[in-house]
C-alpha atoms as one frame of an Amber mdcrd trajectory, in Angstrom:
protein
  14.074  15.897 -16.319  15.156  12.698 -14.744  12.729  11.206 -12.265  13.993
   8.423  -9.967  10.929   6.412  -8.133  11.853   4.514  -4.838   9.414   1.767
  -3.756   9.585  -0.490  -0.657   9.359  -4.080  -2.105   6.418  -4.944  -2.589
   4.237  -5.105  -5.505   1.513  -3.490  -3.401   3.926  -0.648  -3.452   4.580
  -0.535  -6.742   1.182  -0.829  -8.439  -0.127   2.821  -6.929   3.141   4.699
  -8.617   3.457   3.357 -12.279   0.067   5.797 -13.445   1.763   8.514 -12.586
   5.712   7.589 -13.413   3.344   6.326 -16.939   2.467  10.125 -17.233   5.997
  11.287 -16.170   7.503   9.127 -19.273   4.774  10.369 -21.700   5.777  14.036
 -21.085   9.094  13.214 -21.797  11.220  12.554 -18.954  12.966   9.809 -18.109
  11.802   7.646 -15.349  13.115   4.340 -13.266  12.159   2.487 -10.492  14.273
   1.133  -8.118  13.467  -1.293  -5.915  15.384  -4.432  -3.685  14.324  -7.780
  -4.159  13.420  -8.872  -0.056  11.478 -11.688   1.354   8.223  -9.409   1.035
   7.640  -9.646  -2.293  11.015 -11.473  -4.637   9.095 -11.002  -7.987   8.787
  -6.962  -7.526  11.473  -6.126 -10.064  10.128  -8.049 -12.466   6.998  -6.607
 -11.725   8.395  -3.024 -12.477   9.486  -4.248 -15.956   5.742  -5.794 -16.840
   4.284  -2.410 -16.520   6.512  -0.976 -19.431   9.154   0.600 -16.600  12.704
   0.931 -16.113  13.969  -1.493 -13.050  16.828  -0.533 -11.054  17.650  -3.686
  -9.129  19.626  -2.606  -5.569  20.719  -5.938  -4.249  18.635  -7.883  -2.190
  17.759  -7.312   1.682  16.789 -10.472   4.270  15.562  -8.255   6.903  11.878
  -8.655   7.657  10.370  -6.553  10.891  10.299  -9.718  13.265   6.609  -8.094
  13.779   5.445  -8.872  10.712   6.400 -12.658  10.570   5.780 -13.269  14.376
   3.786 -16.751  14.766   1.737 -17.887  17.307   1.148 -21.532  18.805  -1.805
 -22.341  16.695   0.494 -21.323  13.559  -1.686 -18.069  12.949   0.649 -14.640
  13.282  -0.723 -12.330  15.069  -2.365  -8.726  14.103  -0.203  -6.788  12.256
   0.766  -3.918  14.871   1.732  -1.320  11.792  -2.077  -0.690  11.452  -3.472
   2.274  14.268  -6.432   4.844  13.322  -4.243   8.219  12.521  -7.684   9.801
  13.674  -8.133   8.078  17.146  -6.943  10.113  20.372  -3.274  10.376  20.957
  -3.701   9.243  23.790  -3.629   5.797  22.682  -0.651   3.793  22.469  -1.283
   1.675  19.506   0.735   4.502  17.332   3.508   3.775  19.571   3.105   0.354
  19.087   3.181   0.637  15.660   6.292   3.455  15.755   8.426   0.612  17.765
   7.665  -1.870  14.611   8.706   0.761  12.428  11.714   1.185  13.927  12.701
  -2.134  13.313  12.141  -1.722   9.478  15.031   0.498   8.723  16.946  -2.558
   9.420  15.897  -3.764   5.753  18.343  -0.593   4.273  20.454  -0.699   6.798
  21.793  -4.331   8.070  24.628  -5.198   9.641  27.868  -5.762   7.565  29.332
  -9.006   7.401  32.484  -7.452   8.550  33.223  -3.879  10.084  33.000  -0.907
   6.822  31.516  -3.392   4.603  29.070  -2.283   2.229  24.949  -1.742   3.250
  23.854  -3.234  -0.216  20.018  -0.939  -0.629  21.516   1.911   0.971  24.998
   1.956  -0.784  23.807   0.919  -4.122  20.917   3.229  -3.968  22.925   6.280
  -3.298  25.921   4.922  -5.805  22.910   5.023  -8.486  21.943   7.969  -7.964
  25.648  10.046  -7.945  25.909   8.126 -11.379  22.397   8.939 -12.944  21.991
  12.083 -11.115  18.625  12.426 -11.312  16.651  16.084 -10.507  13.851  14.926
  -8.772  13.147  11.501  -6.059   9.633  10.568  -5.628   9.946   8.033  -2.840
   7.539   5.344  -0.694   7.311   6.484   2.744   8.850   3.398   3.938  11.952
   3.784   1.631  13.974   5.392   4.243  17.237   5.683   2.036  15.722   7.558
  -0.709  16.348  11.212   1.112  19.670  10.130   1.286  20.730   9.715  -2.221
  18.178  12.675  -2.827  20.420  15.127  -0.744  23.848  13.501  -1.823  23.224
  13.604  -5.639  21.499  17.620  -5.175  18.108  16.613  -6.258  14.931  17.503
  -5.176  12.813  15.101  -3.231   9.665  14.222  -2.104   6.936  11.122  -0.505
   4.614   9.743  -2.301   1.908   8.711   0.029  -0.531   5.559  -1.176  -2.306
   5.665   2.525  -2.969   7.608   5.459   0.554   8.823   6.292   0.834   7.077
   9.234   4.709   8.296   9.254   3.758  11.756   9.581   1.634  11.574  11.817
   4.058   9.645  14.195   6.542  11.770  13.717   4.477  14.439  14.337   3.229
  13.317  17.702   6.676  11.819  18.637   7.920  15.435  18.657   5.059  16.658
  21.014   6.068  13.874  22.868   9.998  15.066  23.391   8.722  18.199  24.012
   6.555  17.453  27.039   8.830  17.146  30.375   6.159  15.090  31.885   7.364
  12.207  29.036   9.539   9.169  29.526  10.753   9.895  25.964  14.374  11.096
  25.792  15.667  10.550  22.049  13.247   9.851  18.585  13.596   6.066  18.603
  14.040   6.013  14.879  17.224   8.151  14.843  19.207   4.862  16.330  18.602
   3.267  13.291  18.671   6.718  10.868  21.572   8.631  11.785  24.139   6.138
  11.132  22.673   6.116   8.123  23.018   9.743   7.295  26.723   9.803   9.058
  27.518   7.522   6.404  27.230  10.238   3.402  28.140  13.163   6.019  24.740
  14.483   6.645  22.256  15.123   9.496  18.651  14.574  10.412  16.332  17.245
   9.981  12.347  16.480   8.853  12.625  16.117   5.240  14.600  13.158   6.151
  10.954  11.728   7.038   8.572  13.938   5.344  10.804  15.356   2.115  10.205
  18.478   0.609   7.080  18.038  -0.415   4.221  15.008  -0.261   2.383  13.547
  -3.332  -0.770  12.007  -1.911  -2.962   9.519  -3.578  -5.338   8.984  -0.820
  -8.871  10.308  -0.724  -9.333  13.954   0.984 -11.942  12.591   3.294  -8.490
   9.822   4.797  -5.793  12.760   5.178  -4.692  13.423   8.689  -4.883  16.830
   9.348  -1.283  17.648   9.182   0.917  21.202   8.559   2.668  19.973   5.218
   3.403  20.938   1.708   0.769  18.856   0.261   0.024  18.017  -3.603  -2.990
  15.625  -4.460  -2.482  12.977  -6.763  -5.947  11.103  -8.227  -5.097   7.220
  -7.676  -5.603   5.750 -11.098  -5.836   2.282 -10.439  -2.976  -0.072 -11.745
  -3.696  -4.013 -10.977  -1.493  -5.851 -12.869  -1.072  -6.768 -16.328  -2.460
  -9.863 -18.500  -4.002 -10.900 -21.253  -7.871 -11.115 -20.792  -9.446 -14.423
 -20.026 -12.307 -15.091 -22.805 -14.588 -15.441 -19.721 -14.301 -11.813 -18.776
 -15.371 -10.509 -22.687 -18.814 -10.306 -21.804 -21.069  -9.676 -18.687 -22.478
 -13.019 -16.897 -25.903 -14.218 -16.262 -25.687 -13.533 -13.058 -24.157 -11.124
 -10.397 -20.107 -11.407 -10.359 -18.765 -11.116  -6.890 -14.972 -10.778  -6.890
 -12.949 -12.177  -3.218  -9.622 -10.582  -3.097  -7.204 -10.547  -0.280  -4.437
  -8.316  -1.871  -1.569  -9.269  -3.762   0.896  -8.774  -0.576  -0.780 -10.041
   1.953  -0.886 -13.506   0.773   2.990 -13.532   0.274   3.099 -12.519   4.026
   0.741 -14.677   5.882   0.795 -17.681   3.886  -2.294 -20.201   4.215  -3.439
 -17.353   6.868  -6.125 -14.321   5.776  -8.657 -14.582   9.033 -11.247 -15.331
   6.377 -13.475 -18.253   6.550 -13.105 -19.442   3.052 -14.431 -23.091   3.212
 -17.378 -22.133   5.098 -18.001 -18.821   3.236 -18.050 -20.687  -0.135 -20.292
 -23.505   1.107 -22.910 -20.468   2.214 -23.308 -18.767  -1.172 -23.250 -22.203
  -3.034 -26.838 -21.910  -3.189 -27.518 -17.921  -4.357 -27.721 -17.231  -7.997
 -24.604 -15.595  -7.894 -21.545 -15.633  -9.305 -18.165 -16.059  -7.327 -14.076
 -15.270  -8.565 -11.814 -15.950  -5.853  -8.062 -14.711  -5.846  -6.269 -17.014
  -4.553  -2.960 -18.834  -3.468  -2.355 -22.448  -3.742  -1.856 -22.996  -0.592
  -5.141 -21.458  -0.118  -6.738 -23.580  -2.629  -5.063 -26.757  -1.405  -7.114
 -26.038   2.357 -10.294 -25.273   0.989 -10.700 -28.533  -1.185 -13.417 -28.519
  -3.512 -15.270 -25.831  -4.654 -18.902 -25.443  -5.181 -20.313 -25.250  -8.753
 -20.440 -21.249  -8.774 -16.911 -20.634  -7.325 -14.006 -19.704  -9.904 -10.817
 -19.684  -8.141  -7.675 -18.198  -9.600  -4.136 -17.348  -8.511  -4.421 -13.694
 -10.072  -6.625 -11.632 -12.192  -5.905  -8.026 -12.657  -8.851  -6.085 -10.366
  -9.093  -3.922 -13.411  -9.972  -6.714 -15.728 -12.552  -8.077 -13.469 -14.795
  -5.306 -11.435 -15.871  -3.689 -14.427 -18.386  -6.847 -14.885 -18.771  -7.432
 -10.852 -21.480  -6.187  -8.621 -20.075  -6.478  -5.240 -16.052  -6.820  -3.849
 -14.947  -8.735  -0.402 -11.707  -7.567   0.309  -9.177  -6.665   3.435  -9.531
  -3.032   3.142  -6.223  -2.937   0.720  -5.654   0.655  -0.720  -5.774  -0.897
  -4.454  -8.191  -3.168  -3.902 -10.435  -0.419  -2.416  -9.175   2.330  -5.218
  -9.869  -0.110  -7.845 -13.555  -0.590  -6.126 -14.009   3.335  -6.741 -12.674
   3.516  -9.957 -15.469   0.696 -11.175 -18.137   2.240  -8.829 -18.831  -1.630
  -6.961 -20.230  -1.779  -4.000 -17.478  -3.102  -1.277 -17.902  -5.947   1.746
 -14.625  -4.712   3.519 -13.268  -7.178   6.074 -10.417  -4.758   6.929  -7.465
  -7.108   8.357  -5.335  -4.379   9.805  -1.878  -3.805   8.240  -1.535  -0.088
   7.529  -4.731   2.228   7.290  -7.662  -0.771   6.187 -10.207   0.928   9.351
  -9.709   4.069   8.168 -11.019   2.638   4.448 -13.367   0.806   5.918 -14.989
   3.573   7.968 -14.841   5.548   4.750 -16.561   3.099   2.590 -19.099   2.733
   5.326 -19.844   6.170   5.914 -20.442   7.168   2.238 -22.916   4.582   2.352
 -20.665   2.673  -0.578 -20.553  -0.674   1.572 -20.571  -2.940   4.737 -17.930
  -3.670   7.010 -17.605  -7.276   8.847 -15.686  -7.082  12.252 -12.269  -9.337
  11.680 -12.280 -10.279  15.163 -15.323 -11.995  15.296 -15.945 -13.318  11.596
 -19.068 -15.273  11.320 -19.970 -17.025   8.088 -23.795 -16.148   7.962 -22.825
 -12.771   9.023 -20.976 -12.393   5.888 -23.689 -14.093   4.359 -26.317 -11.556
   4.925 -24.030  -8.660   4.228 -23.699  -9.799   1.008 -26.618 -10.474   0.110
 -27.921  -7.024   1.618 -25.046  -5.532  -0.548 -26.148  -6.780  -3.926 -29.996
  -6.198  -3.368 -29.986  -2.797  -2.030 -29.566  -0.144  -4.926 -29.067   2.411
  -2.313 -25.237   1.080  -2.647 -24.560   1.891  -6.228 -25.599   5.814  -5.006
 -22.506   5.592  -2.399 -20.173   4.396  -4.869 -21.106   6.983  -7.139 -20.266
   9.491  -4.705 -16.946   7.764  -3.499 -16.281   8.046  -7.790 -17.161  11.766
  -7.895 -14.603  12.636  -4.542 -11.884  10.593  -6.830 -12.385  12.445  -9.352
 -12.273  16.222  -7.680  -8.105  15.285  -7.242  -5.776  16.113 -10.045  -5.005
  13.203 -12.718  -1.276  11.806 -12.722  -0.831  13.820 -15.890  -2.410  17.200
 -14.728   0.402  16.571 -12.026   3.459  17.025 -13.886   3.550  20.829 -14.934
   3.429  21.126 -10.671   6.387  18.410 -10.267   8.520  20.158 -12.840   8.335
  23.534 -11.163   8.704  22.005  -7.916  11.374  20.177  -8.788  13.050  23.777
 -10.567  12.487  25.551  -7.228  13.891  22.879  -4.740  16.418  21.122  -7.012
């Protein structure tokens, strides 16, 4: 069968599909990836290619949720408002927060024309692709809204594939309770404003698979789902962090403990010089333990950090998967690859969890299997961090947590265990 994957653009995006569209192509179907090159991440196509797959550029989209790139006056944005706790009260409002950003997104498939019936490039060229390739099943990023689209107008069957706590589901879910209560100011699903003229445009109208599809794929742990009423297929996250030739220094284990700092490969592109983490005055503190430290990251992160101490390798990229095997302890933001890549290695994780999408949920999680520490990103404090770590590499009771965060991995379904599912699926729904 013909498998089209739909990924919001960004490499972060990307990287949690490709084991499983891997396993797809080594059954024998065909599989490609289509993506639009946006100001989140430009180099995502190329991306697509470097892991072996089939690209299927859409045009390229300027529209960034104005949330997302908001600064403040001391040049810092401010917290990401997509991020809420799926498992908090619904009484609180920061799901509606984060449902009014959301809103704003479909503007990246759906922008104005430059003039009145012009084309909508990812939408249009998405769907045009699909009538052309006609492919029988769409696995799709929750965030791609267009995907359902071309999934209903070319008669194939669709479905999510969820890298996080499904955040959209669970909004949707409450929005509805919501409309349904007369004692609510709600009169009208504030994401249909934005959807349905993208469904009139192919002649077709809004039901829930237009959010939800026919089925989810979902790569998270069991321990993160949100209890929700859905048709719902497990998917083990293999861990795909980039490809590269491995660095002579990484061929053998070090003297000393490794400890990797990573702050995700799209979050740097986002904030810029910004990560709310301390890094001059975190790398002056370890300068003197016998310890050894890789640091991910940007130049511009580099250039504001000056020089390093003696025990400090700094690097624009190494591929997580080349590195934690030799590492005995992870700082990261609480990234679903970083984190799955953690698991994968069994290393114990420092999770400074700089809220995006679902990074408290993962931290809890790590926390409460007793597989790591988790600093509070509000009110970062360098010998805080210190002692963490150093409680984190000299406490063996860690390594037992990880091992038990590796065996609930490994209780889901591999990508390739996955397929004989998808192709019935796809048979029944097509």
């Amino acid at each position: 069968m013909r498998v089209l994957f739909t990924i919001f653009p960004a490499t972060a995006h990307l990287y949690p599909v490709v084991p499983l569209a891997w396993a797809l192509q080594s059954a024998g179907h065909e599989v490609v990836v289509a993506s639009h090159a946006g100001v989140v991440d430009p180099g995502v196509i190329a991306n697509i290619g470097a892991a072996g797959l089939t690209a299927v550029p859409l045009g390229s989209s300027d529209e960034l949720p104005e949330a997302l790139s908001k600064n403040t006056g001391d040049g810092k944005p401010d917290r990401p408002t997509l991020a809420f706790d799926a498992f908090e009260p619904e009484e609180s409002e920061s799901w509606r927060t984060a449902r009014a950003i959301i809103t704003g997104m479909f503007r990246m498939h759906y922008p104005e024309p430059e003039e009145p019936g012009g084309r909508r490039p990812v939408l249009d060229n998405l769907v045009d692709f699909a009538r052309a390739w006609q492919p029988d099943l769409v696995l799709w990023d929750p965030l791609m809204f267009p995907a359902p689209i071309a999934a209903r107008v070319s008669g194939a069957a669709h479905a999510r594939l969820v890298w996080g706590t499904d955040n959209i589901a669970v909004i949707h879910e409450r929005t509805k309770r919501e409309l349904a209560d007369p004692q609510a100011e709600l009169a009208e699903h504030p994401w249909l404003s934005w959807y349905v003229p993208m469904l009139e445009r192919y002649g077709l109208e809004f039901d829930d698979e237009m959010l939800l599809g026919q089925w989810t794929l979902d790569l998270t742990q069991s321990r993160m789902r949100a209890p929700l009423d859905l048709t719902h297929v497990p998917v083990r996250r293999v861990p795909y962090t980039g490809a590269g030739s491995l660095p002579a220094w990484l061929h053998s284990r070090p003297e000393r403990p490794r400890v990797v700092l990573t702050l995700g490969v799209s979050r740097r592109k986002l904030f810029g010089k910004y990560s709310g983490f301390p890094l001059r005055e975190f790398f002056d503190s370890v300068s003197a333990l016998d310890i050894e430290v890789v640091a991910t990251l940007s130049g511009e992160q580099l250039a504001s950090v000056g020089a390093l101490p003696d025990n400090v390798r700094a690097l624009e990229f190494v591929p997580l998967n080349q590195v934690l095997p030799t590492s005995s302890a992870v700082i990261h933001h609480g990234g679903g690859g970083t984190f799955s890549a953690a698991v994968a290695h069994q290393v114990p994780q420092l999770v400074v969890p700089l809220p995006m999408w679902d990074e408290m949920v993962t931290a809890r999680y790590v926390a409460d299997m007793g597989a790591g520490l988790v600093a509070d990103p509000e009110a970062l404090d360098v010998a805080g961090l210190h002692k963490q770590l150093v409680r984190l590499l000299e406490d063996p009771s860690f390594s037992l947590g990880t091992r038990r965060l590796y065996d609930e991995m490994l209780a889901a379904p591999a990508p390739k265990d996955v397929v004989p599912l998808l192709e019935r699926l796809t048979a029944e729904r097509r």
